[in-house]
C-alpha positions as CSV (number, residue, x, y, z in Angstrom):
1,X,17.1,-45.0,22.2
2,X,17.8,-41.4,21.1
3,X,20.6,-43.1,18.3
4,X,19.6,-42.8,14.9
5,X,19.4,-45.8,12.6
6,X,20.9,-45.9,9.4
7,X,18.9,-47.6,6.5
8,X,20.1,-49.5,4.0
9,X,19.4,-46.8,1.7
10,X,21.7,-44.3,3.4
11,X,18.9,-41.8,4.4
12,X,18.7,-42.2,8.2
13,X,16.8,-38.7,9.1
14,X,12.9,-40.0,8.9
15,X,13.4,-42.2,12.0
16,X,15.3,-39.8,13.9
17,X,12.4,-37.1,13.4
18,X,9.8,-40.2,14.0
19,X,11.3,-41.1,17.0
20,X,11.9,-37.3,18.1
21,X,8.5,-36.7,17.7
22,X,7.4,-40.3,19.8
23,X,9.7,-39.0,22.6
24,X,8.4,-35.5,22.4
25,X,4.7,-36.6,22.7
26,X,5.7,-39.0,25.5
27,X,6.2,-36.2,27.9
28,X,9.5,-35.9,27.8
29,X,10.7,-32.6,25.6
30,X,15.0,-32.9,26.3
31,X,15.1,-36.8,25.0
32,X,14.2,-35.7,21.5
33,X,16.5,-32.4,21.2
34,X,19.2,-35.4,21.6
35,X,18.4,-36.9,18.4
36,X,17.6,-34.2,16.7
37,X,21.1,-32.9,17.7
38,X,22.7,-36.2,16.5
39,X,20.7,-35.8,12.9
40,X,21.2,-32.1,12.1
41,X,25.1,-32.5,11.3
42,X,24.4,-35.9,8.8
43,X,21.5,-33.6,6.7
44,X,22.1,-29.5,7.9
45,X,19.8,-28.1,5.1
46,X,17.0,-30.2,6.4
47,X,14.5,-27.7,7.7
48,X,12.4,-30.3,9.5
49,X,14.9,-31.0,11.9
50,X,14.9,-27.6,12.7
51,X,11.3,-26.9,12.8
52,X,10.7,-29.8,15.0
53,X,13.4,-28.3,17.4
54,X,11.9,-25.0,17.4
55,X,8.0,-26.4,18.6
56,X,10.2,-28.8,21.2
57,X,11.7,-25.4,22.3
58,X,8.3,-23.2,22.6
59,X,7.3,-26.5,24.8
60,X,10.2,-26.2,27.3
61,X,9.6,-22.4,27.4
62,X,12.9,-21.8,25.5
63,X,11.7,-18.5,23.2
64,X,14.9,-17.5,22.4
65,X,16.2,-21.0,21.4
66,X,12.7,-21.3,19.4
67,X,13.1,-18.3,17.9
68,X,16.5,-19.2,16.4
69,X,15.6,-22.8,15.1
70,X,12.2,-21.3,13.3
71,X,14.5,-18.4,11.5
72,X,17.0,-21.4,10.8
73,X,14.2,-23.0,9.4
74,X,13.3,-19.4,6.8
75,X,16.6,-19.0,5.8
76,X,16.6,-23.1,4.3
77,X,13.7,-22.3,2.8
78,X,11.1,-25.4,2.2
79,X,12.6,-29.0,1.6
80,X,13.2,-30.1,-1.4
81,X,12.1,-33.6,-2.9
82,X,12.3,-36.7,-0.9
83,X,13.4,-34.4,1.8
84,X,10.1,-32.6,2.2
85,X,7.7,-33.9,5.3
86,X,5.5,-31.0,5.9
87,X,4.7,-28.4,4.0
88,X,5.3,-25.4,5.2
89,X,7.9,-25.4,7.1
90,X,10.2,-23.4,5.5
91,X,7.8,-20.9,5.0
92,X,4.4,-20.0,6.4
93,X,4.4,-22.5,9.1
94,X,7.7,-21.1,10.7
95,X,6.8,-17.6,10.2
96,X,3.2,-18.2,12.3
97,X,5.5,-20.1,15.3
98,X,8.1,-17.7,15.4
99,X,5.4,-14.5,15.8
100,X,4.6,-16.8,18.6
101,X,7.7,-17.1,20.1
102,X,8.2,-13.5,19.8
103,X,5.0,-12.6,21.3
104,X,6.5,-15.0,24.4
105,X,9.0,-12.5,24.4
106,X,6.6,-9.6,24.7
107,X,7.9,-8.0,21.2
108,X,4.4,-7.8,19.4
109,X,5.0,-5.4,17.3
110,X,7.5,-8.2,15.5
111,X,5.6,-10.9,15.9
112,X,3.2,-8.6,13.8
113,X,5.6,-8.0,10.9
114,X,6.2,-12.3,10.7
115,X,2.3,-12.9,10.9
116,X,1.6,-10.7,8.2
117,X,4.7,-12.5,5.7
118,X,3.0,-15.8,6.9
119,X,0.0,-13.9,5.9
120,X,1.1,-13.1,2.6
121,X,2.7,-16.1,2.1
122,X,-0.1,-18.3,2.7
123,X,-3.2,-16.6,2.8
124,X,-5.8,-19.4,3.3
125,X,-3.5,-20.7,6.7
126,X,-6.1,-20.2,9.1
127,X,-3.9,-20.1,12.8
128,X,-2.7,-17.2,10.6
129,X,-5.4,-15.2,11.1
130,X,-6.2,-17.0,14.5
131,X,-3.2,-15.4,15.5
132,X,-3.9,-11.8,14.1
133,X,-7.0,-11.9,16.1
134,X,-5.4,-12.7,19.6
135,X,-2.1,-10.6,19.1
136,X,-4.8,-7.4,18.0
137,X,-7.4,-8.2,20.4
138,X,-9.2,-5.1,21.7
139,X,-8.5,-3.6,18.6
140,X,-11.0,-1.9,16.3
141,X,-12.1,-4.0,13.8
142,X,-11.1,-1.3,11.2
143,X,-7.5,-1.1,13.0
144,X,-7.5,-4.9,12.2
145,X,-8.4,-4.8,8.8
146,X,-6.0,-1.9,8.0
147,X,-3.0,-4.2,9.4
148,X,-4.1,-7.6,7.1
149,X,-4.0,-5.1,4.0
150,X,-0.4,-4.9,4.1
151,X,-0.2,-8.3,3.4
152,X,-3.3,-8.9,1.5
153,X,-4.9,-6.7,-0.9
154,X,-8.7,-6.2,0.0
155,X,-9.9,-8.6,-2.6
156,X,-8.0,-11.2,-1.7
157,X,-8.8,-10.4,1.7
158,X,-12.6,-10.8,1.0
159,X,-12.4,-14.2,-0.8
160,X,-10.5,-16.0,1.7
161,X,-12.7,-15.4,3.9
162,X,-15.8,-16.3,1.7
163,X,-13.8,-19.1,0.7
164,X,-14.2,-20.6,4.5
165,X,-17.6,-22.5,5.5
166,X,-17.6,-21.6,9.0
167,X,-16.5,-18.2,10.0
168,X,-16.1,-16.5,13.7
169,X,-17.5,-13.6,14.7
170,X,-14.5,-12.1,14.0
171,X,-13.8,-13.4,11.0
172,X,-17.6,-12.2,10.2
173,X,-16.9,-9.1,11.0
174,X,-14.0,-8.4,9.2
175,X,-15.9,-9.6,6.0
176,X,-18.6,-7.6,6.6
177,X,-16.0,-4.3,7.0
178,X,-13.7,-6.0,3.5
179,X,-16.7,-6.4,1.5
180,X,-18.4,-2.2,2.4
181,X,-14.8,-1.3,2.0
182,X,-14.6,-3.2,-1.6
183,X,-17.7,-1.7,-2.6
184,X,-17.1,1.9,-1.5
185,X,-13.9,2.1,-3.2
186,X,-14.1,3.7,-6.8
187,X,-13.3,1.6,-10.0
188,X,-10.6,2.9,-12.4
């Protein structure tokens, strides 16, 4: 079952990733690496294969591995065309799982650096700043802040978050601090 199927059109990748993902859901995490495996030499540059490989990884506890398939996954860069499944991928998405995977490996302060490109990147992600919250927990608030302006500058900051129509206390908070912030800085 972990063979790939060819189509008449030639493209055989979507099931394998289908059925990957069916196999991964079902409980059992090795099956799909199989077939990924078996469709990653027929279409290298496709960064969903990867991707997929790197989340199977994390679930098996693999961090290393993980970390690997997600910068596999940055240095393709997003799919192109018909070969595009997710968005983000390439990009954002990858950089948010591998600060995760890096965090597994109790190297925060890198995990850090990715979150704020996944940041910058794609600011309205929200697991983005999920993340930022939980890897800076017991933080100051200001301390937080201070971090999310490397990516962000402090406008853009402040209407992402007023851009959101439910926001944690957190996330309150750090609008609260953004918008003082804004409005005590001087105009030129």
């Amino acid at each position: 079952c972990c063979r790939m199927w060819k189509m008449k059109s030639g493209c055989w990748f979507l099931p394998s990733i289908r059925l990957a993902v069916w196999m991964e859901v079902s409980g059992n995490p090795k099956r799909p690496l199989k077939a990924l495996k078996e469709g990653q030499p027929a279409y290298p540059a496709y960064t969903d294969f990867f991707y997929l490989e790197g989340l199977i990884r994390m679930n098996l506890g693999q961090w290393e591995q993980a970390e690997r398939a997600f910068k596999k996954c940055l240095d393709l860069g997003e799919a192109k065309g018909y070969l595009m499944t997710d968005t983000g991928v390439g990009g954002f998405k990858s950089l948010l799982k591998l600060a995760d995977a890096l965090v597994k490996q109790d190297r925060p302060k890198e995990a850090l650096a990715y979150l704020l490109l996944a940041l910058k990147n794609h600011p309205t992600f929200r697991q983005t700043w999920d993340r930022m919250f939980q890897l800076l927990a017991g933080s100051p608030i200001d301390a937080v802040l201070d971090a999310i302006v490397l990516a962000l500058p402090l406008p853009a900051v402040v209407d992402t978050l007023q851009s959101w129509a439910n926001l944690s206390e957190n996330e309150r908070n750090l609008l609260s601090l953004a918008q003082a912030r804004l409005t005590a800085t001087p105009k030129s």
